[in-house]
C-alpha positions as CSV (number, residue, x, y, z in Angstrom):
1,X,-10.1,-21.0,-5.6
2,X,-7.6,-19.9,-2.6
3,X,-9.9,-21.3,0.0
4,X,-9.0,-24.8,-1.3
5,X,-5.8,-23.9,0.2
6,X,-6.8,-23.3,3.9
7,X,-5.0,-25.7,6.2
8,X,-3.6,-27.7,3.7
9,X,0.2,-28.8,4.1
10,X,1.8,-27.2,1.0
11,X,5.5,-28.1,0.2
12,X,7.5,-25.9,-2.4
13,X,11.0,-26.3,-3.3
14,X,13.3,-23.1,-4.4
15,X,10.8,-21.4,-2.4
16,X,13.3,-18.3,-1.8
17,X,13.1,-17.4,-5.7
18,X,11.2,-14.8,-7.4
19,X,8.6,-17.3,-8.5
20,X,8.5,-19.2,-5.1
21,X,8.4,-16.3,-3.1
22,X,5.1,-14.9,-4.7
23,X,3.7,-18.3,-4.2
24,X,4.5,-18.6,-0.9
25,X,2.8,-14.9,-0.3
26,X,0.0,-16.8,-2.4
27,X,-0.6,-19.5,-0.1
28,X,-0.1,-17.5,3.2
29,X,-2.7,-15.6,2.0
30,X,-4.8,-18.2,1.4
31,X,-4.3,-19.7,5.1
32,X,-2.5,-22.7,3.4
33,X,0.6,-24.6,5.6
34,X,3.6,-23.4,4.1
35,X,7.1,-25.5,4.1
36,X,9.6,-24.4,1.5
37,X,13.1,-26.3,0.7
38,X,15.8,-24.3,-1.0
39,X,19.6,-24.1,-1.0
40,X,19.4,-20.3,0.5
41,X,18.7,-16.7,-0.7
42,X,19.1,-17.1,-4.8
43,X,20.0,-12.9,-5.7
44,X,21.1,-10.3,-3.3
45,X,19.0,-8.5,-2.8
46,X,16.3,-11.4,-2.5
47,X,12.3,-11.1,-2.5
48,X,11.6,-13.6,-0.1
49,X,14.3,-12.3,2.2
50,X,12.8,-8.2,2.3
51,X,9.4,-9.1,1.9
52,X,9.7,-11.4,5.3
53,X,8.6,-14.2,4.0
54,X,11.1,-16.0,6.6
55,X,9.0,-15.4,9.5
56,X,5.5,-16.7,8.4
57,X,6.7,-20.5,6.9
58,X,8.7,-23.5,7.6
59,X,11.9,-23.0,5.9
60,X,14.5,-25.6,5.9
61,X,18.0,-24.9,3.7
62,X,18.9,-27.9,1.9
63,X,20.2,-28.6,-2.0
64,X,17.8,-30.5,-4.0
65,X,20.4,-32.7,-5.2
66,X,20.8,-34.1,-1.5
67,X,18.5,-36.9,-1.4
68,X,18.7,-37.5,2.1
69,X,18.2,-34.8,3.8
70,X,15.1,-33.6,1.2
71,X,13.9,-37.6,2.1
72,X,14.4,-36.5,5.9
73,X,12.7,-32.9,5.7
74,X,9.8,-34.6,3.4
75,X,9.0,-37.1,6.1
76,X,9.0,-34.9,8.8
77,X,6.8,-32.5,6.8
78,X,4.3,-34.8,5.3
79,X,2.9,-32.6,2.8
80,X,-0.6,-33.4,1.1
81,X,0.9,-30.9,-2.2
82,X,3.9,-30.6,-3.8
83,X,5.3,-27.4,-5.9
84,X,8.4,-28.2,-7.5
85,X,9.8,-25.1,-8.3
86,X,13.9,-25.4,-7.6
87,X,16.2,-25.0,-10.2
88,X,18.7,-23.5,-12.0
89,X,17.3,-20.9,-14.1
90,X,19.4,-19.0,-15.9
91,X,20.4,-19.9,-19.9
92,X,23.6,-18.1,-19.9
93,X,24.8,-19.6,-16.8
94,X,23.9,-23.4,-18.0
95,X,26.4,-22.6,-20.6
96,X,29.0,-21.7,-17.9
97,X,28.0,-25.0,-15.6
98,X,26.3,-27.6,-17.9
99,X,26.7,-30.3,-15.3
100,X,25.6,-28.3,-12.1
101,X,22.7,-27.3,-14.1
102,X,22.0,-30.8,-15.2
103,X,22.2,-32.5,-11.9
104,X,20.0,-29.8,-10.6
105,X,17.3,-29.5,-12.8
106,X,17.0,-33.4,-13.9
107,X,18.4,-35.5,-10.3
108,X,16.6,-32.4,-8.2
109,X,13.7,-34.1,-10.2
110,X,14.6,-37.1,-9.7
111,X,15.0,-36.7,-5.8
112,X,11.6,-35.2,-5.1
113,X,9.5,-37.5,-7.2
114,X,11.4,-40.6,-5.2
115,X,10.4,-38.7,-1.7
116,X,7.0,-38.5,-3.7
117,X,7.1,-42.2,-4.6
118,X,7.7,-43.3,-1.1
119,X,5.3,-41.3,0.9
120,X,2.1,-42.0,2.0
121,X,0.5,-38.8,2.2
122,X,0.9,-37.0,-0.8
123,X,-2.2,-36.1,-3.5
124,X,-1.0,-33.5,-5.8
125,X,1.9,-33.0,-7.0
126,X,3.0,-29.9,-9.8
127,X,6.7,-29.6,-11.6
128,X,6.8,-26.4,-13.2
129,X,9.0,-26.4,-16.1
130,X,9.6,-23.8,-18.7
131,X,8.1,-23.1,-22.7
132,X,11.5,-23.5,-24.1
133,X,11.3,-27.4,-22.8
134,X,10.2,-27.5,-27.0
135,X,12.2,-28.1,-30.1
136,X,12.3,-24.3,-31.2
137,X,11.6,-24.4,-34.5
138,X,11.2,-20.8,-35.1
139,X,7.5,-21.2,-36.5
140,X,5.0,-18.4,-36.1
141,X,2.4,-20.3,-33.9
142,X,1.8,-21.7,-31.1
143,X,3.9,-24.8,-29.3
144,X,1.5,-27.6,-28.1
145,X,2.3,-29.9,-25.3
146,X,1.8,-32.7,-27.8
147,X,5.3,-31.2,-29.8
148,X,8.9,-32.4,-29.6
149,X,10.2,-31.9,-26.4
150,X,13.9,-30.9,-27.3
151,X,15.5,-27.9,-25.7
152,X,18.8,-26.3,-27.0
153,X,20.9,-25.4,-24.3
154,X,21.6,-26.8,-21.4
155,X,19.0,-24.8,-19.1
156,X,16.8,-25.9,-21.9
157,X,17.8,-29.3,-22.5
158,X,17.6,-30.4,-19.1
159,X,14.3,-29.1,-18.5
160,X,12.9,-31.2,-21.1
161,X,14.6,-33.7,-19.6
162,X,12.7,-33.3,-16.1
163,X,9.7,-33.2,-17.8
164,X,10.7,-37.1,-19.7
165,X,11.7,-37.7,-15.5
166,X,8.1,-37.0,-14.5
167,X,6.3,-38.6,-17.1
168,X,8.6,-42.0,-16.3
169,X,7.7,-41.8,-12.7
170,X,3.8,-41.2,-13.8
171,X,3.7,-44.0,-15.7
172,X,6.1,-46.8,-14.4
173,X,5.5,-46.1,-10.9
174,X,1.4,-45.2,-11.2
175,X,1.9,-41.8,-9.5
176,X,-0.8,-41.0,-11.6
177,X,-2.5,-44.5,-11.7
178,X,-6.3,-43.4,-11.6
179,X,-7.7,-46.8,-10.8
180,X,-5.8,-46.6,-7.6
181,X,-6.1,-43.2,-6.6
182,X,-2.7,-42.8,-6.8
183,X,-1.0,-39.2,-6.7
184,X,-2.0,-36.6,-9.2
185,X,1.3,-35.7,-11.6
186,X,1.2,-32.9,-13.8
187,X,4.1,-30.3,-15.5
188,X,3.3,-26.8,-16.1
189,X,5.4,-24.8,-18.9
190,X,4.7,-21.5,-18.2
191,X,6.2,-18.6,-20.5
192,X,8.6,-15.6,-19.7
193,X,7.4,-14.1,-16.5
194,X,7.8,-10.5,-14.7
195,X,6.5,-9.1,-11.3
196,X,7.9,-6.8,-8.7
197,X,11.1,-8.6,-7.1
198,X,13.2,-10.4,-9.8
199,X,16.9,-9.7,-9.4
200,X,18.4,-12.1,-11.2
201,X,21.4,-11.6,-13.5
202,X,20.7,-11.9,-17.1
203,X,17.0,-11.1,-17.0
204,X,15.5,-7.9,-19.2
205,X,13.0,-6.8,-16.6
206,X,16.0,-7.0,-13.6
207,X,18.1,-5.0,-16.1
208,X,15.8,-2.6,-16.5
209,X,15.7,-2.4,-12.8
210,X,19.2,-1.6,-12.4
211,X,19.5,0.5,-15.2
212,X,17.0,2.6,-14.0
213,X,18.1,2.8,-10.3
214,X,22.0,3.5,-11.4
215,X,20.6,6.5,-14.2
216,X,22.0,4.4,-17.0
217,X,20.9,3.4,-20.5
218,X,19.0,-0.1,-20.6
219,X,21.2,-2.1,-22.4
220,X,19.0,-4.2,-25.1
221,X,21.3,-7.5,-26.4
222,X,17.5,-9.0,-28.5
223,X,15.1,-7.0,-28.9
224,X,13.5,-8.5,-31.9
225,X,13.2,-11.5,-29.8
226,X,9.3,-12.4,-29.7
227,X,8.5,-14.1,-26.2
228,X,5.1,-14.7,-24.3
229,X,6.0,-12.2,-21.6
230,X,3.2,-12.5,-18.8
231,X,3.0,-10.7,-14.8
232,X,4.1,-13.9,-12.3
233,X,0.7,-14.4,-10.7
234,X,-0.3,-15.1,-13.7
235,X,1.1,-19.0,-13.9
236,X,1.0,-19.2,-10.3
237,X,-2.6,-18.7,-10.0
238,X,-2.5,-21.5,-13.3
239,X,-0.5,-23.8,-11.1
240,X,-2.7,-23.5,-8.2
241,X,-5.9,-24.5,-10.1
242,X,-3.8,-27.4,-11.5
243,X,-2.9,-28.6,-8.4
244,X,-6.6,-28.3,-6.5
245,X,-8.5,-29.6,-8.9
246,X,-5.9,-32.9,-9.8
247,X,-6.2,-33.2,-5.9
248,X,-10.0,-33.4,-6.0
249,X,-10.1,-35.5,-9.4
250,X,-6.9,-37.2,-10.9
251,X,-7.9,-37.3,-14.4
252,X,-6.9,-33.0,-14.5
253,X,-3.4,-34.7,-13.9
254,X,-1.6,-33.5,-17.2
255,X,1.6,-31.5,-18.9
256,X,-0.6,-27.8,-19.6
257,X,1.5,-24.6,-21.4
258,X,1.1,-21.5,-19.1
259,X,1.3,-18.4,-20.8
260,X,-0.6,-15.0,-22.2
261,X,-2.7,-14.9,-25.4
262,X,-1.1,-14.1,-28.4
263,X,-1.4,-10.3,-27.9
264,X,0.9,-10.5,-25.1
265,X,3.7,-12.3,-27.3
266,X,6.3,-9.0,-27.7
267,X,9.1,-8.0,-29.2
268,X,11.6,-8.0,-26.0
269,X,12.1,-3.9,-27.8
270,X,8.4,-3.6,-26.9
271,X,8.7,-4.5,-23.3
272,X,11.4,-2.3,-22.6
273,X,9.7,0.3,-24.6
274,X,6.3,-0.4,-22.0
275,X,9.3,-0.2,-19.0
276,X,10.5,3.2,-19.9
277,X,6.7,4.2,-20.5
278,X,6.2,3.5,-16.7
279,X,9.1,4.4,-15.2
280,X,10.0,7.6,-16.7
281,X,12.8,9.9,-15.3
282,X,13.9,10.1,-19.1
283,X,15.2,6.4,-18.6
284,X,16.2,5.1,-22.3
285,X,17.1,1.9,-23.8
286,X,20.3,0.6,-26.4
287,X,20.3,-1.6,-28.6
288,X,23.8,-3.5,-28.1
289,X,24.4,-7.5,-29.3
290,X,27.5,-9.2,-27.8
291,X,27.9,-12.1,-29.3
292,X,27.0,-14.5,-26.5
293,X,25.7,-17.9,-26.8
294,X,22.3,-18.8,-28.8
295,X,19.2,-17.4,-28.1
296,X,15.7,-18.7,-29.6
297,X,14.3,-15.8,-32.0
298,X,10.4,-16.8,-31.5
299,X,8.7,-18.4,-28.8
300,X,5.0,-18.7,-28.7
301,X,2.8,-20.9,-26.5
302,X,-0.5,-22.7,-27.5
303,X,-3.0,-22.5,-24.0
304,X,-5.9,-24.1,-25.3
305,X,-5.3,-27.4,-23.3
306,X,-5.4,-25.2,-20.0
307,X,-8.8,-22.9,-21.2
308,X,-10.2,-25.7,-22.0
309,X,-9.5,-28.0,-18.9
310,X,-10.2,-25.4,-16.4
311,X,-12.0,-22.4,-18.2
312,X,-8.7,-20.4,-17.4
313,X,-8.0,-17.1,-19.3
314,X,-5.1,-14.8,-18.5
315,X,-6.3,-11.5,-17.6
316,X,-3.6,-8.8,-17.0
317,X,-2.5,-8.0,-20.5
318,X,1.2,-6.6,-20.6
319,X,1.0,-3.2,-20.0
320,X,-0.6,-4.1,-17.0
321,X,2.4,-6.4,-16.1
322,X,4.7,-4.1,-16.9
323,X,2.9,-1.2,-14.8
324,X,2.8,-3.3,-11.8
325,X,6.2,-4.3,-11.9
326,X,7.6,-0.6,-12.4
327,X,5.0,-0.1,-9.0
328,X,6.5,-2.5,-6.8
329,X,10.2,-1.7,-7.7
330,X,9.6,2.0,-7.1
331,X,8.0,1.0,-3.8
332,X,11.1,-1.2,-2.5
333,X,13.3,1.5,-3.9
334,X,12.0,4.1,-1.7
335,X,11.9,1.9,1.1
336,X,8.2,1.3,1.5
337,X,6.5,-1.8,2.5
338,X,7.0,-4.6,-0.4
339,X,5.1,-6.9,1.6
340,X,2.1,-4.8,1.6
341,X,2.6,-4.1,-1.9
342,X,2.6,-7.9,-3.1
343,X,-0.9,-8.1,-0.7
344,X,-2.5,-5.6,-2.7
345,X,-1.4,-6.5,-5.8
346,X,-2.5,-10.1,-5.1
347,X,-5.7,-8.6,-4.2
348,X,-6.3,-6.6,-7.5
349,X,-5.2,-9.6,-9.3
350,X,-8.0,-11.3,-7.7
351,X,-10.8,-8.8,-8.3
352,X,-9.8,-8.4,-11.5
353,X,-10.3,-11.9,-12.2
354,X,-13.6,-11.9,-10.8
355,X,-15.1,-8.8,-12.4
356,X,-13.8,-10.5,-15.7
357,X,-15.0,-13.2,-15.0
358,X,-18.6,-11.9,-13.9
359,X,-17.9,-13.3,-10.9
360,X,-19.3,-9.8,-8.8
């Protein structure tokens, strides 16, 4: 599937992130033309920053809420596919800056799909969302994309909202109008994800990171919480397919859930219990609430849409996910190369597929 990707003039915004950072190592990797558009390093430390990323794409600094400038860079870029990956991520801090988070995540919408709308040279085109763009109900099974889009705070909220944004533009402007060959629209909502290079605050697996390099307990606020917990190439490798084959036939042009089977749904307990498995050192977790804002109890994800579309399965379970996180931290902590970690890890992730797949 990555040699699709040869010579083909990728555009990604927030590509400095966790998530856009292994993506952009997908794509280099693949031989694709990589421009990325983000409003600088996201954490400190940063992935893209100490893997080098810098060096090997077309980086331009810019804030997704500036229309111009994103208009200008766009146009002087003329990308054939578009990741939209920029936003402001984090739950707790949309309940510190609501509005920031909002004109991010719904005008930063808004701004790309009008550079989209005006160009000329776009074919594919993938916003990646989140699984908690859904009315959380609390129910046992699965969320389908076909459910009420309704998320509870702002982070949430305003992702569902960015998904209402790209199925407007789909449908009044005929992005997706397949009588015209028009550009191919789709949102992916991909579940919890983990991978070597997260440091962003007020995530369990960077918590556990720190934890572990300072010597200090893990400190647990839910850990009866149920999520679908899956290793980041996981929904990357999900978007990629969605956006090659939409390119070569619009009608794949959908809204698809990303996320593991229902194995992988843990306990957040369970995943720091698989942390501390890996890591060892006599690292150990607490249990300690403090009272901050809501937090959804269960969150599941129905995939069926996306097996059956594209045959896709996920294939490193959670253990797995965990155990390849806990590899690449220990790597960058003892000041090894990340970079050639990510490659190799890329590169089991691949054979794995295919051996699974019966592929060689």
């Amino acid at each position: 599937m990555l040699e699709f990707y040869r010579g083909k003039k990728v555009f990604v915004t927030g590509h400095t992130g966790f998530k856009g950072s292994w993506l952009c190592e997908l794509l280099l990797e693949a031989g694709a033309d990589v421009t990325g558009y983000a409003s600088g390093l996201p954490t400190d430390p940063a992935l893209y920053e100490i893997a080098g990323l810098q060096r090997e794409i077309h980086s331009y600094e810019g804030d997704i809420r500036d229309r111009d400038l994103l208009k200008k860079v766009f146009d002087e870029v003329k990308p054939e596919i578009v990741f939209h990956l920029a936003a402001q991520p984090i739950v707790r801090d949309s309940y510190q800056q609501p509005a920031y988070t909002y004109e991010t995540n719904v005008l930063g919408t808004v701004n790309i799909l009008e550079c989209i709308r005006q160009s000329e040279y776009v074919r594919s085109f993938v916003n990646v969302t989140t699984d908690k763009v859904y009315k959380n109900r609390e129910w046992v099974w699965g969320y389908r994309e076909n459910e009420e889009l309704d998320g509870y705070d702002p982070y949430s909220n305003s992702k569902s909202c960015s998904e209402l944004v790209t199925n407007c533009y789909k449908n009044a402007f005929a992005l997706g109008d397949k009588s015209t060959g028009g550009v191919a629209v789709s949102t992916a909502r991909a579940g919890n994800v983990i991978g070597g290079g997260d440091f962003a605050n007020d995530r369990i697996i960077p918590d556990c990171v720190r934890a572990a390099i300072a010597k200090k307990e893990i400190v647990v606020r839910n850990p009866y919480s149920v999520r679908p917990y899956q290793h980041v190439l996981e929904p990357l490798h999900a978007y990629l397919v969605i956006a090659a084959r939409q390119y070569e036939n619009i009608r794949y042009a959908d809204c698809y859930n990303v996320g593991p089977d229902e194995t992988d749904c843990f306990a957040t307990g369970k995943l720091v219990d698989l942390f501390v498995q890996y890591w060892g050192e006599g690292l150990r977790w607490v249990n300690q609430c403090d009272d901050g804002p809501h937090e959804a109890g269960y969150l599941r994800l129905d995939c069926s849409k996306l097996k059956a579309a594209f045959d896709w399965k996920p294939h490193w379970n959670l253990q797995t996910a965990v155990q390849k996180t806990v590899e690449w931290t220990k790597c960058w902590v003892q000041d090894k190369s990340v970079r050639r970690c990510m490659e190799k890890q890329i590169k089991e992730f691949y054979s794995d597929r295919a051996q699974q797949e019966g592929c060689v």
